[in-house]
N, C-alpha and C positions, 0 to 999 in steps of 0.2 A: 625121780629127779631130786634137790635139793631146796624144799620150798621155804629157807630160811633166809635164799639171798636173794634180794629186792632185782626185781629186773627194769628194763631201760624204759622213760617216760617219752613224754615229748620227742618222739623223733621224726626228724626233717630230715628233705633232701634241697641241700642248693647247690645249683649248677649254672654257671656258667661260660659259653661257648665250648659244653660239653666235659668239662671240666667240674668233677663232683663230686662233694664231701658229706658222708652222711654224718649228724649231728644228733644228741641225745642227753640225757639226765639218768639219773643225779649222777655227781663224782662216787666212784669206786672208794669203798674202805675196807679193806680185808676180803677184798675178792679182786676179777680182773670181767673184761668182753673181749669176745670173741665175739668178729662180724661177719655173718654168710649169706652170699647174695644169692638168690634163688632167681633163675631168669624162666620162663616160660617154655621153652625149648632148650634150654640150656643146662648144663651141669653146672650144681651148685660150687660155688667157689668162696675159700676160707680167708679174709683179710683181717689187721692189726689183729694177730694174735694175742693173747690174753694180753690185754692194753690195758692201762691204767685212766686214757684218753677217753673223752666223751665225745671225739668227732675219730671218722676216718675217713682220707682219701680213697675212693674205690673207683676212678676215672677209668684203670687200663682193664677192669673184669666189666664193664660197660661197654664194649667195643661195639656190639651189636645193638648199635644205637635208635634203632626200629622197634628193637624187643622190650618189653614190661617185667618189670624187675619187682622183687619185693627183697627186705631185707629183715634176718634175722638177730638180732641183739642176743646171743648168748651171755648169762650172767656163770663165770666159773668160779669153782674156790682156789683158793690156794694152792691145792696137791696138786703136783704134774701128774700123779699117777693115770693110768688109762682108767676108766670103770667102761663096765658098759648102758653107765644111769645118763638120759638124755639131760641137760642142765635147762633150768629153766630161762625164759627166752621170751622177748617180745617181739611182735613181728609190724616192720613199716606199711604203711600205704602204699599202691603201688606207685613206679615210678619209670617210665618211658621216655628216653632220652631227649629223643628225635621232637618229641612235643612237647617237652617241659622246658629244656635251658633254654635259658635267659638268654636272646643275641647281646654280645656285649657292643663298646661305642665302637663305631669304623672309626680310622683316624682317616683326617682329610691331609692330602699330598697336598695339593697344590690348586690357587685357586687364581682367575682372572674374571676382571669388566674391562672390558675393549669395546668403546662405544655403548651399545645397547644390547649386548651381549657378556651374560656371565657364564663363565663355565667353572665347573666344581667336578676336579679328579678325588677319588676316595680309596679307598682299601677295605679292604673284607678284614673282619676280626679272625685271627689262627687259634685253632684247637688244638688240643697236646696230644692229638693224633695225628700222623706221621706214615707217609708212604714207604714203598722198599728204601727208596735210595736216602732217608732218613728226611726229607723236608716235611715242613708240617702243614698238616691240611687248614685249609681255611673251612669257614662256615662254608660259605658258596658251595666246594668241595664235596659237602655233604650233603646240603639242600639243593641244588646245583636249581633247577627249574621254579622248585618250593619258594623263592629266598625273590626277596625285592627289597628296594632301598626307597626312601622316602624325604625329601627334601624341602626343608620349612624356610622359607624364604620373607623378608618387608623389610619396608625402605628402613632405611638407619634413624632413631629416633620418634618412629612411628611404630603403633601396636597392630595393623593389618595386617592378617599372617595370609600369604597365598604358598600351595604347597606343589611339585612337585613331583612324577615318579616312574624308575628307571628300575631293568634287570641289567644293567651293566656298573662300568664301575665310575662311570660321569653325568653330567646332568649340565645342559645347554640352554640357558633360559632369555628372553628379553625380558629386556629393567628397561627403567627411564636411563637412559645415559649421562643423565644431570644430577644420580642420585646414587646415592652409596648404600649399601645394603648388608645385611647382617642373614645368617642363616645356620643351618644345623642338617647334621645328613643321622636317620635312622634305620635299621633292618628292620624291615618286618617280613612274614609267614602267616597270607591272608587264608591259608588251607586250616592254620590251628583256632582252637579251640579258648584257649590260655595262651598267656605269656605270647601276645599273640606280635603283639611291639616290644622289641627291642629296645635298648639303651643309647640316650641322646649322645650324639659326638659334643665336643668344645664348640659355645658360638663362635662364630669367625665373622668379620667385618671388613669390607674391600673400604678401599680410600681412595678414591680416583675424585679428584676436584676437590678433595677436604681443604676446608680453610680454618683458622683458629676457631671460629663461631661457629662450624659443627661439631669442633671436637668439645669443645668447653663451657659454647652457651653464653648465655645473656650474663654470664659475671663477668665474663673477657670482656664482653661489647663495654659495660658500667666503668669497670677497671680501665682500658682506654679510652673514653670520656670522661676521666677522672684526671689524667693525665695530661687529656688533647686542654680542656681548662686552665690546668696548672700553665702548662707550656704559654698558653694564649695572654695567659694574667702575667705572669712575668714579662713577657713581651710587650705588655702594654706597660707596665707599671715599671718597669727597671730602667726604660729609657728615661722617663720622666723623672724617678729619684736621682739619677746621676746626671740630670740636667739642672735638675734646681741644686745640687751638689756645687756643680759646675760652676754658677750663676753665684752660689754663696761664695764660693773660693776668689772671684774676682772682685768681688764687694771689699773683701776682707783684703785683696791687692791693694784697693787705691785707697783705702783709708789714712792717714797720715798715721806715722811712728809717734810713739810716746816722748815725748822729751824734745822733738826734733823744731 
C-alpha cells in the first residue's frame, strides 16, 4: 500500500427518505478518495472517483434497501497510473437502508372541522427511487405494511397533547366543535429499532369560530377597552364643552357694544 497518505476519519452516513450521502475528514491535500460500497450479497461498486470531496452521494448503488452496506474510503495519490498496490482505506460502520433513513415530514394536503369532526388528508414523503414508467416511489411504497403515521392533536392555546393513529393517508377525529385546534402528522416504523420516528410535518391550526381574542389575546381585549373609554369620555365631555361654549357665545351676544 501507500502508508504515507492519511486515510478518512469520522465517517457518517445520513439518509434521508433513502436518500444518502456518505461524509468523512479531513480535506484531501495532494491526494484524492475513492468510494466503494461493499454490500453483503452484492458486488462491490466504485463511487466519486478520485474526489477531492469529503462527502458523496451513493443513493442509486443502495437500491437494495433491505441489504447492509459497509463503505470503503480509499486514500489515492496523484498517479493515474494502474499499480497493483491496494491503497490504503478506511472502512464505515455498517449501514442498512431500510432501518436507518430518517422518514422525512409528510406534507399536509388539506385539512377540515365541520362540527365536531376534524379530518387531516396527508402525503407520504417521495424517495429518489423510481419505478419502470419513471414516477417516484414514496416511503409507504417501500415500507408499504412497516410504515404508520402518527397525529399530535390539542386544543388551540392549550398545552394537552392527545395523539392519534392511522396506515392510511387521513385521520378522522372528534374535538369539541367550540374549539379550534392545532396539530402535526409524523411517520413512524414501530418494527425498528433506531430512527424509529420520523420527522414532524409544519403545525397547522383550523379557525372555525376564531374571534380577534383567540387570535391575539388579552392585549386586543386592553386595546379595546382603551378605546371603548376614550369614545365614552368624549361622549360625555364634548357635549358639555360645546354647551358651555354655547352659553359663553350668547352672553357675549347681549352685552351692549362699546361706545353705543
Amino acid at each position: 500500500g501507500n502508508p504515507e497518505l492519511p486515510t478518512a476519519v469520522n465517517i457518517t452516513w445520513s439518509s434521508i427518505n433513502f436518500k444518502t450521502i456518505l461524509q468523512w475528514q479531513p480535506k484531501p491535500s495532494g491526494y484524492f478518495y475513492t468510494v466503494e460500497i461493499h454490500g453483503e450479497t452484492s458486488d462491490t461498486k466504485k463511487k466519486c472517483i478520485r474526489t477531492e470531496e469529503t462527502e458523496c452521494d451513493v443513493t442509486d448503488v443502495l437500491k437494495n434497501v433491505k441489504e447492509t452496506y459497509t463503505a470503503h474510503i480509499l486514500s489515492v495519490g496523484p498517479s493515474r497510473m494502474d499499480n497493483f498496490e491496494e491503497p490504503p482505506f478506511a472502512v464505515s460502520e455498517k449501514f442498512t437502508p431500510y432501518n436507518q433513513t430518517v422518514l422525512g415530514k409528510p406534507e399536509i394536503q388539506k385539512y377540515t372541522q365541520k362540527g365536531s369532526k376534524l379530518n387531516v388528508v396527508f402525503q407520504d414523503p417521495l424517495t429518489p427511487y423510481t419505478f419502470p414508467n419513471g414516477s417516484f416511489q414514496s416511503i409507504r411504497d417501500i415500507f408499504q405494511r412497516d410504515l404508520e403515521y402518527k397525529l399530535y392533536y390539542w386544543k388551540d392555546q392549550s398545552s394537552g397533547k392527545k395523539d392519534a393513529t392511522t396506515k392510511s393517508h387521513t385521520f378522522e377525529l372528534s374535538v369539541d366543535s367550540s374549539k379550534n385546534y392545532c396539530f402535526y402528522v409524523q411517520g413512524i416504523v414501530p418494527s425498528r429499532t433506531e430512527n424509529r420516528n420520523g420527522q414532524e410535518s409544519m403545525v397547522l391550526c383550523t379557525s372555525v369560530g376564531r374571534n380577534i381574542l383567540d387570535e391575539y389575546g388579552a392585549e386586543v381585549f386592553i386595546i379595546i377597552a382603551v378605546i371603548a373609554i376614550v369614545v365614552i369620555t368624549l361622549a360625555i365631555v364634548l357635549p358639555v364643552i360645546l354647551c358651555k361654549r354655547k352659553k359663553a357665545k350668547a352672553a357675549r351676544e347681549k352685552e351692549p357694544l362699546n361706545g353705543v
